[in-house]
DRENTORKOL-3810 file (N, C-alpha, C; in nm, 4 decimals):
REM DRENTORKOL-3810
@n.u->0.0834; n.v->-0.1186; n.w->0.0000; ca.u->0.0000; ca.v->0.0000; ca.w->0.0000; c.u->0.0876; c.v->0.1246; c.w->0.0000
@n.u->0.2564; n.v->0.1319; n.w->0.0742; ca.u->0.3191; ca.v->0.2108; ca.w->0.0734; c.u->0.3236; c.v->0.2683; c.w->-0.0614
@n.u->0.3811; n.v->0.1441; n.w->-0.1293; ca.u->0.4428; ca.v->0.1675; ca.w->-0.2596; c.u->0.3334; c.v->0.2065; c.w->-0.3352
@n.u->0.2059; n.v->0.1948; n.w->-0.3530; ca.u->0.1300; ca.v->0.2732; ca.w->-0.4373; c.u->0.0971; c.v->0.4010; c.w->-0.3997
@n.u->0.1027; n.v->0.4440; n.w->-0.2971; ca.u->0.1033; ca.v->0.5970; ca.w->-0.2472; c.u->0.1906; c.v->0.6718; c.w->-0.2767
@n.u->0.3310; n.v->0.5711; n.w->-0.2624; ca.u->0.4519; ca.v->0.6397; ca.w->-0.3243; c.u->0.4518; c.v->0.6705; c.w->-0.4708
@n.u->0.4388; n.v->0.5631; n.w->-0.5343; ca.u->0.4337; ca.v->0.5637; ca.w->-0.6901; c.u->0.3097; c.v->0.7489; c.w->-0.7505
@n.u->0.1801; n.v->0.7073; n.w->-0.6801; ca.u->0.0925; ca.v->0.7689; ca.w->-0.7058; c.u->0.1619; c.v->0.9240; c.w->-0.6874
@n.u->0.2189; n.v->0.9755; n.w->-0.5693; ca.u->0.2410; ca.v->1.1385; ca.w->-0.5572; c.u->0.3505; c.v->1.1232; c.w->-0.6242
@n.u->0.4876; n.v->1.0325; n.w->-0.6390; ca.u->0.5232; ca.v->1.0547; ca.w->-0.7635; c.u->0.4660; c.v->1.1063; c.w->-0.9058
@n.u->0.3846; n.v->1.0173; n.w->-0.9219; ca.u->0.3156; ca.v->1.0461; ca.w->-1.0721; c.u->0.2652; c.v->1.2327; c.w->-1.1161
@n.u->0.1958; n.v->1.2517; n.w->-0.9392; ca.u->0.1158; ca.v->1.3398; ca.w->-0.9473; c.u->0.2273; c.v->1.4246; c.w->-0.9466
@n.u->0.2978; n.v->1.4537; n.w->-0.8889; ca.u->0.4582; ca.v->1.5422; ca.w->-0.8859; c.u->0.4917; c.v->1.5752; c.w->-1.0176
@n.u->0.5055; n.v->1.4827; n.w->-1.0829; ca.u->0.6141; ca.v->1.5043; ca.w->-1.2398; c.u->0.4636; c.v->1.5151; c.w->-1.3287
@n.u->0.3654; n.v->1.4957; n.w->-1.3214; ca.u->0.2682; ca.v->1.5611; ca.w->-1.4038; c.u->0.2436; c.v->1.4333; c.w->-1.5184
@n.u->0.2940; n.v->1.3558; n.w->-1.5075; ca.u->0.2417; ca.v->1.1873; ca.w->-1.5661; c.u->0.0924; c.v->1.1419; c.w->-1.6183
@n.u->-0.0064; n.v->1.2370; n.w->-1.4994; ca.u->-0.0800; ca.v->1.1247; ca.w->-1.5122; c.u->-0.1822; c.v->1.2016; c.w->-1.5770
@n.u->-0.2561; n.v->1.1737; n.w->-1.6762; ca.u->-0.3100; ca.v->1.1990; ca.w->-1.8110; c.u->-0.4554; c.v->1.1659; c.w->-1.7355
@n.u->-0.5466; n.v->1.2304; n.w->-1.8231; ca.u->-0.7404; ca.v->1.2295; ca.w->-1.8193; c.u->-0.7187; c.v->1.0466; c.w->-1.8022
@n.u->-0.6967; n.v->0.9925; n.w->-1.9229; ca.u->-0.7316; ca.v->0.8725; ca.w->-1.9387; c.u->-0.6235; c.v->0.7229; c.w->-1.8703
@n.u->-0.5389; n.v->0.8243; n.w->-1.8236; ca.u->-0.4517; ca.v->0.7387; ca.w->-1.6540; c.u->-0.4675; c.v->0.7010; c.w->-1.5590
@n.u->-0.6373; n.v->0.7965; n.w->-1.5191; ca.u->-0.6822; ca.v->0.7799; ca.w->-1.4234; c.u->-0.7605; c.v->0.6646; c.w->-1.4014
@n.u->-0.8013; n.v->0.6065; n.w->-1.4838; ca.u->-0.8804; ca.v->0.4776; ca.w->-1.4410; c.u->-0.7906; c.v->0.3561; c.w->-1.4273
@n.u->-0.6860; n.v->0.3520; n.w->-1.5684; ca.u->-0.5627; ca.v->0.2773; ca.w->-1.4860; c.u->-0.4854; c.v->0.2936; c.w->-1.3958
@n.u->-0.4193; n.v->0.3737; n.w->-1.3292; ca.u->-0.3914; ca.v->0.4107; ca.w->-1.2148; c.u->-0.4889; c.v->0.3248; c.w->-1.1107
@n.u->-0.5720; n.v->0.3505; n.w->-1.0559; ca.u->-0.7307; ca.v->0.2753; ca.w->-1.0379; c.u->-0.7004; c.v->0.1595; c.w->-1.0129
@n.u->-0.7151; n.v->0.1419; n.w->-1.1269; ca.u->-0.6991; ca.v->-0.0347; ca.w->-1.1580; c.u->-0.6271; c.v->-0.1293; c.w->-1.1100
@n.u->-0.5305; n.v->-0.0688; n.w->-1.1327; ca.u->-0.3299; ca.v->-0.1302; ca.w->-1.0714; c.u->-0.3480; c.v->-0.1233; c.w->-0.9135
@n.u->-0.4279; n.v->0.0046; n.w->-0.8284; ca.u->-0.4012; ca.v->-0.0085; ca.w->-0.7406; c.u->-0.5157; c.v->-0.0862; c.w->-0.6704
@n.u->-0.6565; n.v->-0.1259; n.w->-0.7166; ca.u->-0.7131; ca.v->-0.2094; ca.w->-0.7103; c.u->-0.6465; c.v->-0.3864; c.w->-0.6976
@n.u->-0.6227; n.v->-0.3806; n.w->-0.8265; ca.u->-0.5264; ca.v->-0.5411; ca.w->-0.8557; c.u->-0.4394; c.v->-0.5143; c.w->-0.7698
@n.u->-0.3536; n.v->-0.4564; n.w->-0.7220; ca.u->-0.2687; ca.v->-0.4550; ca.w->-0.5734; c.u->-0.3301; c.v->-0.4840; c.w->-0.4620
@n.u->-0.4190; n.v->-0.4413; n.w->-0.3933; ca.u->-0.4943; ca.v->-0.4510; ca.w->-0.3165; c.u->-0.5864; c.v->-0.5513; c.w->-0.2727
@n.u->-0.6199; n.v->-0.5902; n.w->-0.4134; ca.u->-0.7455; ca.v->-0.7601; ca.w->-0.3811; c.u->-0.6556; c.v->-0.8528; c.w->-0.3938
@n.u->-0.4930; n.v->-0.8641; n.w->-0.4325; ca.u->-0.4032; ca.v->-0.9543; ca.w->-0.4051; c.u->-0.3691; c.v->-0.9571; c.w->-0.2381
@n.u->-0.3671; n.v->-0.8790; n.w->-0.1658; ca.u->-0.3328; ca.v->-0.8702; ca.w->-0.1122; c.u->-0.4398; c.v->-0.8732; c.w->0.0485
@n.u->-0.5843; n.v->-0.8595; n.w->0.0136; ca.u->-0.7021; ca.v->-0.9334; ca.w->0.0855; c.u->-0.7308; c.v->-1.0623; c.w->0.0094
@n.u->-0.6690; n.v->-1.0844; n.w->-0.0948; ca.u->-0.7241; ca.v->-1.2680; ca.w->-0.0682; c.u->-0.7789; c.v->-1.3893; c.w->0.0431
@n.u->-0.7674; n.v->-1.4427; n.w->0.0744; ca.u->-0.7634; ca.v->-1.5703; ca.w->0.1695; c.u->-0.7039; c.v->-1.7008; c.w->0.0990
@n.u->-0.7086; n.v->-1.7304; n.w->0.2089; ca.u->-0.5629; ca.v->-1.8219; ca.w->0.2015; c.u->-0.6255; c.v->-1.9319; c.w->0.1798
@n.u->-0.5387; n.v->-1.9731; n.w->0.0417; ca.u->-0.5847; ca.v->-2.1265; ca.w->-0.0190; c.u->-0.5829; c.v->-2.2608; c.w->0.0959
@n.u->-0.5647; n.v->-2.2534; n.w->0.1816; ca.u->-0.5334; ca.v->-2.4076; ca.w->0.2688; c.u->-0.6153; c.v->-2.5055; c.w->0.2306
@n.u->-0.7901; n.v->-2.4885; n.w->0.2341; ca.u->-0.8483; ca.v->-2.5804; ca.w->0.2380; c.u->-0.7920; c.v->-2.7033; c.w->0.1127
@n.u->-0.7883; n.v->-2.5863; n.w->-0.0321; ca.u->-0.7677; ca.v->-2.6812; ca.w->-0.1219; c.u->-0.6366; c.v->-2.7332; c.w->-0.1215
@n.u->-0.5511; n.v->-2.7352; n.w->-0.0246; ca.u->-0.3740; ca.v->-2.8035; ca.w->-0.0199; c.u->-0.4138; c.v->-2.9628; c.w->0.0007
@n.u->-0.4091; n.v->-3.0214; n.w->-0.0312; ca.u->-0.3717; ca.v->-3.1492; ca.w->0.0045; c.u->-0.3285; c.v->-3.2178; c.w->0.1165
@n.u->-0.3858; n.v->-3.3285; n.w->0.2333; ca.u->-0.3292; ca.v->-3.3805; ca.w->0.3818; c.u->-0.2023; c.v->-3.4205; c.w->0.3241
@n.u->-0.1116; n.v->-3.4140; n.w->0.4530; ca.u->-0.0070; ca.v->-3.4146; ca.w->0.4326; c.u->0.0068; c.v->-3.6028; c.w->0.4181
@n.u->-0.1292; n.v->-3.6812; n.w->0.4384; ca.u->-0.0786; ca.v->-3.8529; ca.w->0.4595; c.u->-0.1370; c.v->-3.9220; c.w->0.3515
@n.u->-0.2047; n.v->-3.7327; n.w->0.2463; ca.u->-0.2868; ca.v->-3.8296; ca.w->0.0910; c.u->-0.1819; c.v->-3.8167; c.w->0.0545
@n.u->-0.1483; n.v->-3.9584; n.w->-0.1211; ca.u->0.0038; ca.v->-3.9619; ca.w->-0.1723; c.u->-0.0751; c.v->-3.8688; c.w->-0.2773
@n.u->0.0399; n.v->-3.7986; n.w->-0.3253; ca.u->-0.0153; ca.v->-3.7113; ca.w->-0.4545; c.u->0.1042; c.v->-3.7571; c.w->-0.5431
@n.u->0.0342; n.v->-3.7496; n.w->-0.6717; ca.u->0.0561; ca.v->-3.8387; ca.w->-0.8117; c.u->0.1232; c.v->-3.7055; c.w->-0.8468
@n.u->0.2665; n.v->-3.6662; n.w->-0.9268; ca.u->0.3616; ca.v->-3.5859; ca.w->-0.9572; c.u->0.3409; c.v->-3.6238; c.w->-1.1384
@n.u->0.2886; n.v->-3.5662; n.w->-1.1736; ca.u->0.2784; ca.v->-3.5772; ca.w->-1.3778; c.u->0.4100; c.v->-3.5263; c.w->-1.3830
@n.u->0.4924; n.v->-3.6527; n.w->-1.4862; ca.u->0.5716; ca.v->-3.5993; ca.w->-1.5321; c.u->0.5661; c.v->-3.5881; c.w->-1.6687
@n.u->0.4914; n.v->-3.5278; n.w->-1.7469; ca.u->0.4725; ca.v->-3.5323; ca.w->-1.8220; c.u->0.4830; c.v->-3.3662; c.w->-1.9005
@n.u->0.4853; n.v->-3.3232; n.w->-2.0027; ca.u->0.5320; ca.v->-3.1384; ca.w->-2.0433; c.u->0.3997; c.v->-3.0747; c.w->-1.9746
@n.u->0.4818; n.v->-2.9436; n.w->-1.9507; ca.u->0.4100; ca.v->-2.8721; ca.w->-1.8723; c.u->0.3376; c.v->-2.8094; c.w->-1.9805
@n.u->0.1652; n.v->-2.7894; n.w->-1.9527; ca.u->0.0570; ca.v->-2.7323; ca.w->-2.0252; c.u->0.0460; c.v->-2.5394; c.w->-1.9999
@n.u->0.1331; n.v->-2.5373; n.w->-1.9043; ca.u->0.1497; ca.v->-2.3967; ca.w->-1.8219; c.u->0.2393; c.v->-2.3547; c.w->-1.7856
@n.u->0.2724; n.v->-2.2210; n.w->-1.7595; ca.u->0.4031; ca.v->-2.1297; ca.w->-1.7132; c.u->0.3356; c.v->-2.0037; c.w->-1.6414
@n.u->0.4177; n.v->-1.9489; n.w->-1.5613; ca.u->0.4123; ca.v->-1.7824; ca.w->-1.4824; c.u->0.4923; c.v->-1.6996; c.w->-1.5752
@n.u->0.4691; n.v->-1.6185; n.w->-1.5813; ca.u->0.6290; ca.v->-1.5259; ca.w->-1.6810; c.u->0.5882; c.v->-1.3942; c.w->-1.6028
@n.u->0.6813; n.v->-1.3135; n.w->-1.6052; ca.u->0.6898; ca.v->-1.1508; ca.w->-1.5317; c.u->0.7718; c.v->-1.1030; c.w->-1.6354
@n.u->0.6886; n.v->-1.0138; n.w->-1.6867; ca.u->0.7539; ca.v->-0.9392; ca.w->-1.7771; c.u->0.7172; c.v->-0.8168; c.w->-1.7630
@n.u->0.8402; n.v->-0.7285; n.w->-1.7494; ca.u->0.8847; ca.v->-0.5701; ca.w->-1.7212; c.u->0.8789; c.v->-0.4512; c.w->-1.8631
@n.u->0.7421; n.v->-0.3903; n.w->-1.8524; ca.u->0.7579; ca.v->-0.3349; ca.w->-1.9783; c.u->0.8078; c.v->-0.1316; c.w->-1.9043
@n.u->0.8766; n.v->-0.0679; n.w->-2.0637; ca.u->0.8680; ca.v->0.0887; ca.w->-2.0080; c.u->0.7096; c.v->0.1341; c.w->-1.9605
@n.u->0.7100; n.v->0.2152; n.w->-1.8834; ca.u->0.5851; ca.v->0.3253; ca.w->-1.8803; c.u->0.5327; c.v->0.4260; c.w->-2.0012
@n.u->0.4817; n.v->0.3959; n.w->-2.0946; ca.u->0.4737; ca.v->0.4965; ca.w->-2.2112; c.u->0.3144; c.v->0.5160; c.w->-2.2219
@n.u->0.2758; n.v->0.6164; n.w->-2.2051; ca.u->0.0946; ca.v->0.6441; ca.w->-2.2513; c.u->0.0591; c.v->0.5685; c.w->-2.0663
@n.u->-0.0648; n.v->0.5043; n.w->-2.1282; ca.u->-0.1396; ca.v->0.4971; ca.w->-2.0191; c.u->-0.0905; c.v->0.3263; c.w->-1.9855
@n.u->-0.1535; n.v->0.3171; n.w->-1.8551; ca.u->-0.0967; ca.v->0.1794; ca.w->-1.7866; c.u->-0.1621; c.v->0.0553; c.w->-1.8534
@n.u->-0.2807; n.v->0.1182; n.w->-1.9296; ca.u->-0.3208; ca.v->0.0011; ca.w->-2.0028; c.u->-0.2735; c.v->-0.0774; c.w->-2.1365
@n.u->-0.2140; n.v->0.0100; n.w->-2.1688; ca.u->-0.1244; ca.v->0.0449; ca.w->-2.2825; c.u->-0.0200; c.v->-0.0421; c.w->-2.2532
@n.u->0.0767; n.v->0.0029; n.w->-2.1352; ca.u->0.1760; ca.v->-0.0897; ca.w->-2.0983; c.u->0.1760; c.v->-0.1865; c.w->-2.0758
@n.u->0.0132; n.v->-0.2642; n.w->-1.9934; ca.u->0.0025; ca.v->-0.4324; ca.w->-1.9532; c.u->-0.0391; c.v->-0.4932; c.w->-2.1352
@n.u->-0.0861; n.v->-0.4059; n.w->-2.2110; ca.u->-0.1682; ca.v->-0.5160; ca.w->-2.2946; c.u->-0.0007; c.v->-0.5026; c.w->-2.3726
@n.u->0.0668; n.v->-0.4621; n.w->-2.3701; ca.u->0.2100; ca.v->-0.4846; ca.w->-2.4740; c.u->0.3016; c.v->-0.5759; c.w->-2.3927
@n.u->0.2920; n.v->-0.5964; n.w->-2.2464; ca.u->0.3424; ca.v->-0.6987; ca.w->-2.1576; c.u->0.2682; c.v->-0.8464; c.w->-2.2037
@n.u->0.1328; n.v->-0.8361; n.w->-2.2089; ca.u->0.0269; ca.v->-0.9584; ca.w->-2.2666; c.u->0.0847; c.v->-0.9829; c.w->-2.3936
@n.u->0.1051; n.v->-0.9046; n.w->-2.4877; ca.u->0.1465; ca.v->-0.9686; ca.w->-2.5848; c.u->0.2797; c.v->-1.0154; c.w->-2.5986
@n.u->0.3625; n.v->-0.9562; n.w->-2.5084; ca.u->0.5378; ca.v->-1.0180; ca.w->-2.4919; c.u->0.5093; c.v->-1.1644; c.w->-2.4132
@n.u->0.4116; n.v->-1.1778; n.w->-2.3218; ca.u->0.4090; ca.v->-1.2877; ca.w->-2.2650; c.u->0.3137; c.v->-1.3637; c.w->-2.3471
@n.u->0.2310; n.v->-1.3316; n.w->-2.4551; ca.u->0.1846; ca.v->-1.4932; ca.w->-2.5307; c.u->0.2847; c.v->-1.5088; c.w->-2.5827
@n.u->0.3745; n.v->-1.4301; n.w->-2.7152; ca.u->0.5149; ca.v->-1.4920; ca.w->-2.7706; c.u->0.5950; c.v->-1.5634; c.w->-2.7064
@n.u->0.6570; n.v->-1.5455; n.w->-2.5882; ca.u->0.7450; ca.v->-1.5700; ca.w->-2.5125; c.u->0.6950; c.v->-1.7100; c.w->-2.4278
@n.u->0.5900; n.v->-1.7370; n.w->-2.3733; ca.u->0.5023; ca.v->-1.8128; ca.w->-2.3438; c.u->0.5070; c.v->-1.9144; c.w->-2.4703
@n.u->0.4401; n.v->-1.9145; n.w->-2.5715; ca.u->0.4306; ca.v->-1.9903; ca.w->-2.6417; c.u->0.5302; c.v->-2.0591; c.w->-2.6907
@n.u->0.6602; n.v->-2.0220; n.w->-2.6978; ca.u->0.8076; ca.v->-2.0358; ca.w->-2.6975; c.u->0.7966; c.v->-2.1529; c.w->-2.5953
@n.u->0.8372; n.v->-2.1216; n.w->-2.4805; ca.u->0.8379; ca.v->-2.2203; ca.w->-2.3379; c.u->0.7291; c.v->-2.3382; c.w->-2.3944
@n.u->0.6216; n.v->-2.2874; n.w->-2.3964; ca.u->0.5334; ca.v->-2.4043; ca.w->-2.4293; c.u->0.5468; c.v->-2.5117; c.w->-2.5546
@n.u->0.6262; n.v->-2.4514; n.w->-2.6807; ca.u->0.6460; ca.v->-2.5295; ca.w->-2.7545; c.u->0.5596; c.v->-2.5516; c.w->-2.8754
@n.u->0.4529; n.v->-2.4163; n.w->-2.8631; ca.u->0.3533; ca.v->-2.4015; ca.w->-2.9211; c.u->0.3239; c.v->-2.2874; c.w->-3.0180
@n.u->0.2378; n.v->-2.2209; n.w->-3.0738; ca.u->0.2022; ca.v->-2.1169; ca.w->-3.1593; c.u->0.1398; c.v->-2.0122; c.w->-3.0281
@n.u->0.1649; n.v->-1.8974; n.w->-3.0959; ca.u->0.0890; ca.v->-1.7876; ca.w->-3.0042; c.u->-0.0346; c.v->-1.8227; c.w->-2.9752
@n.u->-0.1004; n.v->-1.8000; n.w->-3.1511; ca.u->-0.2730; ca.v->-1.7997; ca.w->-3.1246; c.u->-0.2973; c.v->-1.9845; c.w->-3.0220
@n.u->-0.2122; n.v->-2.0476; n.w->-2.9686; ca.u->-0.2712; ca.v->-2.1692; ca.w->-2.9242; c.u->-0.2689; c.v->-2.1358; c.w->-2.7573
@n.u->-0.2257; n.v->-2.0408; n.w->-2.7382; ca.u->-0.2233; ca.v->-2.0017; ca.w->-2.5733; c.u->-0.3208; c.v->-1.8862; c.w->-2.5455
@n.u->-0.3297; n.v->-1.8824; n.w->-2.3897; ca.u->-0.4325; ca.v->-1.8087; ca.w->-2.3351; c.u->-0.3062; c.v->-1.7667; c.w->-2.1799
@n.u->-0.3515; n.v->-1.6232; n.w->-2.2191; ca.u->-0.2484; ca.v->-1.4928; ca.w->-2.1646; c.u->-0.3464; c.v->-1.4515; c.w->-2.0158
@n.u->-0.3387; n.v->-1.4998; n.w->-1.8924; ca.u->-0.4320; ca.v->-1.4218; ca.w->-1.7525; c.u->-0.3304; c.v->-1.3232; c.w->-1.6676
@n.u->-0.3511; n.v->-1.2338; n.w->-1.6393; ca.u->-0.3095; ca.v->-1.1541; ca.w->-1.5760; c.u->-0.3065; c.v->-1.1521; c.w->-1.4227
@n.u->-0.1846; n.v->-1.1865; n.w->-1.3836; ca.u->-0.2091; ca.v->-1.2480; ca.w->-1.2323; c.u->-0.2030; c.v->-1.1185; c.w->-1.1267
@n.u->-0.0472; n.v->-1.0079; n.w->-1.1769; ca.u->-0.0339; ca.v->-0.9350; ca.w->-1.0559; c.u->0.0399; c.v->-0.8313; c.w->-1.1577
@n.u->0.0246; n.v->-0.6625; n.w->-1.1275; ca.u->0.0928; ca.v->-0.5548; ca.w->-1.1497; c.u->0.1713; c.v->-0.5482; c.w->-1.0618
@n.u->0.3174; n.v->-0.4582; n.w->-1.1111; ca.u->0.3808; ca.v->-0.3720; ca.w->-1.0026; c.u->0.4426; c.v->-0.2784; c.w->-1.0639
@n.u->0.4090; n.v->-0.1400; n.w->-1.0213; ca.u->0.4659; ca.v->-0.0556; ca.w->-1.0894; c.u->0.6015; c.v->0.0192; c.w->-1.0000
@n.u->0.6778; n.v->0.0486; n.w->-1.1090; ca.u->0.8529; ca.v->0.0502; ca.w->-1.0459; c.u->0.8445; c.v->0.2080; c.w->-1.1081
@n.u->1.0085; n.v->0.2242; n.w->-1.1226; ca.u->1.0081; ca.v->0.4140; ca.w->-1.1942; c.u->1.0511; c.v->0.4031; c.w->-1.3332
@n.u->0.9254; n.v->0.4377; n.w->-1.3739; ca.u->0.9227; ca.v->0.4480; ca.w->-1.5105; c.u->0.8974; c.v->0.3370; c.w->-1.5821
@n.u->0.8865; n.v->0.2048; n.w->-1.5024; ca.u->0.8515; ca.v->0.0490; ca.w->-1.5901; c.u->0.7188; c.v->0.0229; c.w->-1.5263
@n.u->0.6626; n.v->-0.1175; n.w->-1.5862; ca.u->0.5343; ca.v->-0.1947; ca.w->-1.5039; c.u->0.6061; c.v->-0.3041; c.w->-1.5357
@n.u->0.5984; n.v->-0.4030; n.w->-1.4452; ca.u->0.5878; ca.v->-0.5280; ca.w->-1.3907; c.u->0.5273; c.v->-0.6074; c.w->-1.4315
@n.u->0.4644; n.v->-0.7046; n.w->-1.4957; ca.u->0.3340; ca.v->-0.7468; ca.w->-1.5310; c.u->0.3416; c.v->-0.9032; c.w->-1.5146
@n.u->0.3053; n.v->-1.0175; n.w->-1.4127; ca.u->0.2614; ca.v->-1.1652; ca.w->-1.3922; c.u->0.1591; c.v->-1.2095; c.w->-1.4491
@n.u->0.1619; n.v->-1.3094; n.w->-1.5427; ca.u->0.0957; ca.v->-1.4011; ca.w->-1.6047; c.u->0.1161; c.v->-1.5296; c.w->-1.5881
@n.u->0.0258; n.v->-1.5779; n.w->-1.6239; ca.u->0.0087; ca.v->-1.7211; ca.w->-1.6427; c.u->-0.0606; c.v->-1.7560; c.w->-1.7879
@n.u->0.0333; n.v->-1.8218; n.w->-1.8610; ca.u->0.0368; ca.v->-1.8865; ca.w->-1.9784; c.u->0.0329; c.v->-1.9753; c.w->-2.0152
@n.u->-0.1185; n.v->-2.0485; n.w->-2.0526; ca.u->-0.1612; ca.v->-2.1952; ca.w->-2.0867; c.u->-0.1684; c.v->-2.2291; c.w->-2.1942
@n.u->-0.1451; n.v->-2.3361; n.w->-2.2710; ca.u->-0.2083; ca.v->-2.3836; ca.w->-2.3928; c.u->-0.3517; c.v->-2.3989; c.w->-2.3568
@n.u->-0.4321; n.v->-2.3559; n.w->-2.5191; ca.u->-0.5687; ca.v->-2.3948; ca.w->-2.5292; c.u->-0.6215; c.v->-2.5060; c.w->-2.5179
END
């Protein structure tokens, strides 16, 4: 929460933040925030005395974090992160772009970059 307060009077300081910034701005600090009231997965973990079956078999999925510049608006910056992470993704996977599906897990905005976590599945 620091760091988006920080980031934010930054922004507002150097004069950054544009009519149509404001809802991304918003957004980012929203998606910060409901990461961060989640609840905690336990129920669905597994007892520690069930055996769990380990597939070894190719992975259908990946995380990727990819760091794009700040240019225009923040939406601007995640959907050009989405598209570095289907290429790049699809790479790892072994697959074609159009055969993956790009979710957006977590923002973080740094000075002058965004951060951007995905998760990258084949279709």
């Amino acid at each position: 929460m620091k760091l988006i307060m920080e980031n934010w009077k930054r922004f507002l300081n150097e004069g950054e933040v544009q009519e149509e910034g404001w809802r991304d701005i918003a957004m980012a600090g929203a998606l910060g925030l409901s990461s961060l009231a989640a609840p905690a997965q336990a129920a669905d973990a597994p007892a520690d005395d069930v055996p769990v079956q380990i597939d070894q078999a190719e992975s259908s999925s990946t995380t990727l974090d990819i760091t794009v510049p700040m240019r225009g608006s923040l939406q601007n910056a995640m959907d050009r992160a989405g598209e570095q992470a289907r290429v790049k993704g699809a790479g790892e996977l072994s697959t074609a772009p159009e055969n993956v599906t790009v979710q957006r897990t977590d923002v973080q905005m740094g000075s002058g970059a965004v951060t951007v976590s995905f998760k990258v599945s084949v279709k």
